[in-house]
C-alpha positions in Angstrom: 129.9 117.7 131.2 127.4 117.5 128.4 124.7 116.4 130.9 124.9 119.1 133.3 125.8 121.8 130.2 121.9 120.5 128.5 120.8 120.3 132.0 121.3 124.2 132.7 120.5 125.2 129.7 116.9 123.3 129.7 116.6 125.2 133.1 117.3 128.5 130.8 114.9 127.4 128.7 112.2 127.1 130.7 112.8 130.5 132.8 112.4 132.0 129.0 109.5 130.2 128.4 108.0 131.5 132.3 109.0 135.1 131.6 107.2 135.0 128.6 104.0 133.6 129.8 104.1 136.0 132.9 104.7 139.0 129.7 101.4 137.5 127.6 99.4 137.5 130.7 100.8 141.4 131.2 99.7 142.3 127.8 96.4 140.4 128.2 95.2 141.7 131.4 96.9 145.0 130.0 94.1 144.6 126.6 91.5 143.6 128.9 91.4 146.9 131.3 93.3 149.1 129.8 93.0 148.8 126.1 97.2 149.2 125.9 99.2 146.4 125.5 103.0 145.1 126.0 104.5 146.6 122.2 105.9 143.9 120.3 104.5 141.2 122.9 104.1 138.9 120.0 107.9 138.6 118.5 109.4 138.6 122.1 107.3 136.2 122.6 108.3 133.8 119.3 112.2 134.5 119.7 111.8 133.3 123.1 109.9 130.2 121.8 112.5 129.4 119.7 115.5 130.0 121.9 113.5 127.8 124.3 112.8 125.2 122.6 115.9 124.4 120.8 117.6 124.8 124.5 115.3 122.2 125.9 116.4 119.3 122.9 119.8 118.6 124.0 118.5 117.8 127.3 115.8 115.6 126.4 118.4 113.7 123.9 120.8 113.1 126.9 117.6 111.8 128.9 116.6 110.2 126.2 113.3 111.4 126.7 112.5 111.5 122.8 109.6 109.4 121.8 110.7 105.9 120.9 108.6 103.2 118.6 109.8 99.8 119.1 107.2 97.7 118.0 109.7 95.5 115.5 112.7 95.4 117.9 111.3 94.6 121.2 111.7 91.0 120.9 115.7 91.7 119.6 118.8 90.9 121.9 119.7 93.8 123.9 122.8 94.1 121.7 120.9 94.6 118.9 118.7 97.0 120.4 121.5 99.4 121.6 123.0 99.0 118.1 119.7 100.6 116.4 119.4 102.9 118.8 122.7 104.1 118.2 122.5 104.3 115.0 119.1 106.4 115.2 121.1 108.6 117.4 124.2 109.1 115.1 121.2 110.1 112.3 119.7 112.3 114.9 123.3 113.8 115.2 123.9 114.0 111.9 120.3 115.9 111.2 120.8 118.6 114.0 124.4 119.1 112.3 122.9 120.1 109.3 120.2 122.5 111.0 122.9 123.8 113.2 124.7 125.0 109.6 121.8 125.7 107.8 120.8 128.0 111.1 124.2 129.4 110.9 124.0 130.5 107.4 120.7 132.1 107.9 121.6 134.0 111.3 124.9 135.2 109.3 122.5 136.5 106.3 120.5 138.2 108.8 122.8 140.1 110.5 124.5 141.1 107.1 121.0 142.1 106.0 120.0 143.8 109.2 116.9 142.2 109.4 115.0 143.4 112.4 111.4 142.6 113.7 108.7 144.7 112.5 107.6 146.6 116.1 110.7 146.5 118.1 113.0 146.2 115.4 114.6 143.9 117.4 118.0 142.3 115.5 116.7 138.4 114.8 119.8 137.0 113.7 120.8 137.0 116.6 118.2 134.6 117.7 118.3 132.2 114.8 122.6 132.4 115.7 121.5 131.0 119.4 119.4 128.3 118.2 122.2 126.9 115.4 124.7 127.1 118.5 122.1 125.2 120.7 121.3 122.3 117.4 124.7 122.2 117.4 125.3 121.2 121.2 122.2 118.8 120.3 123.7 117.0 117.5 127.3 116.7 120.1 124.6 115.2 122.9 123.5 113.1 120.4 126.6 111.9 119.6 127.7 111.6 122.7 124.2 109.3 123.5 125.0 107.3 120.6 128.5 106.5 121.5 127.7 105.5 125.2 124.9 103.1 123.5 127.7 101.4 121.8 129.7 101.3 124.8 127.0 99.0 126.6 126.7 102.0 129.0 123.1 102.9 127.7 
């Protein structure tokens, strides 16, 4: 479930990410011939971002797609190997629990504050609220990697 739930939301991600591109090339062809531009391309463009890439992590975590050094452990047995890994994965968890909190709080102090962007005055706790919920899926896929590691299944 976690699998296909990262899997679709990767696939979010990266419609975000094309919608925004397709937007910046609007508001640069727009600045090029017609000296206008999309208002407010630029924070559409970096709430996206950041929607984006925080839907893309749980994804590459159940891939395990992150970059991996194993210079030292190579020549361990394969036990040992899914034991490190495992561990590195419950840290992984355990850091993306924290941002997912520490998110949290600052999307709740946000909204309380009404902070809105400067040309829009678009509502961006609401954005940083999406990305704690996404690190917080990241740091269950993590968990979830980790535990199938131990398993042997990995």
């Amino acid at each position: 479930m976690l699998n296909r739930l990262s899997a679709a939301l990767a696939m979010a991600g990266a419609l975000l990410m094309l919608a925004a591109a397709a937007m910046v090339v609007v508001s640069v062809g727009l600045r090029n011939f017609t000296d206008s531009t999309v208002m407010g391309d630029y924070e559409i463009v970096q709430m996206v971002t950041a929607m984006a890439a925080f839907a893309f992590l749980p994804y590459c975590q159940a891939r395990r797609g992150n970059i991996l050094v194993d210079t030292f452990t190579s020549r361990l047995p394969a036990a040992a190997r899914r034991g490190l890994d495992a561990l590195w994965d419950l840290t992984y968890a355990g850091v993306a629990a924290i941002l997912a909190w520490q998110l949290m709080a600052g999307a709740i102090g946000t909204i309380e504050s009404d902070t809105v962007s400067m040309i829009l005055a678009l509502p961006v706790g609401w954005t940083i609220g999406v990305c704690s919920v996404l690190a917080g899926l990241l740091s269950l896929v993590a968990a979830a990697t980790a535990w199938s590691r131990l398993m042997g299944e990995a």
